[in-house]
KEDOFI-442640 format. One record per residue (C-alpha): residue in one letter; x, y, z. Coordinates in Angstrom, 1 decimal. Example, Ala and Ser with C-alpha at 12.3 -4.5 7.8 and 13.67 -1.06 7.14 Angstrom:
# residues 2
<atom res="A" x="12.3" y="-4.5" z="7.8"/>
<atom res="S" x="13.7" y="-1.1" z="7.1"/>
***
This chain:
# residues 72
<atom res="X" x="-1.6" y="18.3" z="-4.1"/>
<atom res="X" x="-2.5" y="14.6" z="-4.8"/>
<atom res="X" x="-0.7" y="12.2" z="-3.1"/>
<atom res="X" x="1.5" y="9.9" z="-4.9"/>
<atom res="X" x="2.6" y="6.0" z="-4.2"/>
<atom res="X" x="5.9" y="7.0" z="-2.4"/>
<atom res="X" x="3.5" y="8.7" z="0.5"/>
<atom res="X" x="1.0" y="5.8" z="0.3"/>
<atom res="X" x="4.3" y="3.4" z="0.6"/>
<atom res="X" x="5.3" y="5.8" z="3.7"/>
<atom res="X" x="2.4" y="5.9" z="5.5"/>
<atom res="X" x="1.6" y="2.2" z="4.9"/>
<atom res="X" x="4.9" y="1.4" z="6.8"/>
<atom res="X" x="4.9" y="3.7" z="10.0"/>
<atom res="X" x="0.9" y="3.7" z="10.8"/>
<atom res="X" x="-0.6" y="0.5" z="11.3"/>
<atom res="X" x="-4.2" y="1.6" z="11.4"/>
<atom res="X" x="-3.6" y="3.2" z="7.8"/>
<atom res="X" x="-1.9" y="0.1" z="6.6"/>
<atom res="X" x="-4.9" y="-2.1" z="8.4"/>
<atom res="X" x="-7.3" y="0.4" z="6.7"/>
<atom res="X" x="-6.1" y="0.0" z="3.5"/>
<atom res="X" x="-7.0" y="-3.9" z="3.7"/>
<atom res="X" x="-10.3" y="-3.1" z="4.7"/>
<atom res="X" x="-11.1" y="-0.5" z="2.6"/>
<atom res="X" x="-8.5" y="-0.5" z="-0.3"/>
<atom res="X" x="-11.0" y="1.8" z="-2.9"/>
<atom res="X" x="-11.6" y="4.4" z="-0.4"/>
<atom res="X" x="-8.2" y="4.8" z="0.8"/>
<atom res="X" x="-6.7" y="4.8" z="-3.0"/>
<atom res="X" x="-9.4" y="7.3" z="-4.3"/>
<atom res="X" x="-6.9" y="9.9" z="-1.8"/>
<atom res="X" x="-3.7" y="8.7" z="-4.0"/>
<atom res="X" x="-3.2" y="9.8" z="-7.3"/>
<atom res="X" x="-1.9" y="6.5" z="-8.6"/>
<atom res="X" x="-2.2" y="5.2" z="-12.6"/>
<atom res="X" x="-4.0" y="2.0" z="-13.1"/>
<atom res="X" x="-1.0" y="-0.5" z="-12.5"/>
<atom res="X" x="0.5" y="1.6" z="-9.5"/>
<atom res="X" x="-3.6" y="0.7" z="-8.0"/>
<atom res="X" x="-3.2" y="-3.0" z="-9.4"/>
<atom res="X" x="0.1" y="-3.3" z="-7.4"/>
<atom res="X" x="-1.4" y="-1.3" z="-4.1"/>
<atom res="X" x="-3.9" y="-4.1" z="-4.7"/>
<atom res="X" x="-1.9" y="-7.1" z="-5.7"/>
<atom res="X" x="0.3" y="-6.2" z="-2.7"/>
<atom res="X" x="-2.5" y="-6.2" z="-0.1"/>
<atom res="X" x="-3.7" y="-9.7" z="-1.4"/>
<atom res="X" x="0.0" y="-11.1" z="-0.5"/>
<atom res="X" x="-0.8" y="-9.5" z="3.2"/>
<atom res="X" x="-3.6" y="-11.8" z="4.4"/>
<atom res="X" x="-0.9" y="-14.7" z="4.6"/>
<atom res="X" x="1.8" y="-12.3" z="6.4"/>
<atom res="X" x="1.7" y="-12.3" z="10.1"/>
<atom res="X" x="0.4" y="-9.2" z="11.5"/>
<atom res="X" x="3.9" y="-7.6" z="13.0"/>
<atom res="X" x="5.5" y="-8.0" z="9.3"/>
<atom res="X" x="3.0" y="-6.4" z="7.3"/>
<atom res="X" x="4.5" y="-3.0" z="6.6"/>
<atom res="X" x="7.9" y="-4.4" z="5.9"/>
<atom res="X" x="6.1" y="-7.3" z="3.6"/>
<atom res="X" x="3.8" y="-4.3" z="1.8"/>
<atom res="X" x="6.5" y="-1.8" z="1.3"/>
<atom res="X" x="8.9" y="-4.4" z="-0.2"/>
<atom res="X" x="6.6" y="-5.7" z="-2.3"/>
<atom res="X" x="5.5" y="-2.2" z="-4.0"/>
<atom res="X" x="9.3" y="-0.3" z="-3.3"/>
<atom res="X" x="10.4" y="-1.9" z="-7.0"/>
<atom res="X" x="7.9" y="-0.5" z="-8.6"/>
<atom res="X" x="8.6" y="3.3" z="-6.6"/>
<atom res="X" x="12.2" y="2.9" z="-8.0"/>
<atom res="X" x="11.4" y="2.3" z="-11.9"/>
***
């Protein structure tokens, strides 16, 4: 079974190698992640916002910013 956001939101906030990951390598990671095109434009939008967040806050800062979008 595909994953979905939710898990990509999860894992983003409790493994910082798979959150850093993601900001290196945001296509490969997403191609695992059955997302729609705007859930991938937020994944995406969201890790632009990171580069000016200080390293310790980035889970917090990534999950908040794609949680909304989870709860709609």
């Amino acid at each position: 079974m595909a994953q979905r956001l939710p898990e990509l939101i999860g894992r983003a906030m409790i493994d910082p190698d798979f959150l850093a990951e993601l900001q290196r390598a945001p296509e490969a990671i997403l191609a695992g992640f059955e997302l729609n095109d705007d859930e991938r434009e937020a994944v995406r939008q969201a890790l632009r916002r990171l580069a000016e967040t200080p390293t310790t806050q980035r889970p917090q800062a990534f999950s908040s910013a794609l949680l909304r979008r989870v709860a709609t």
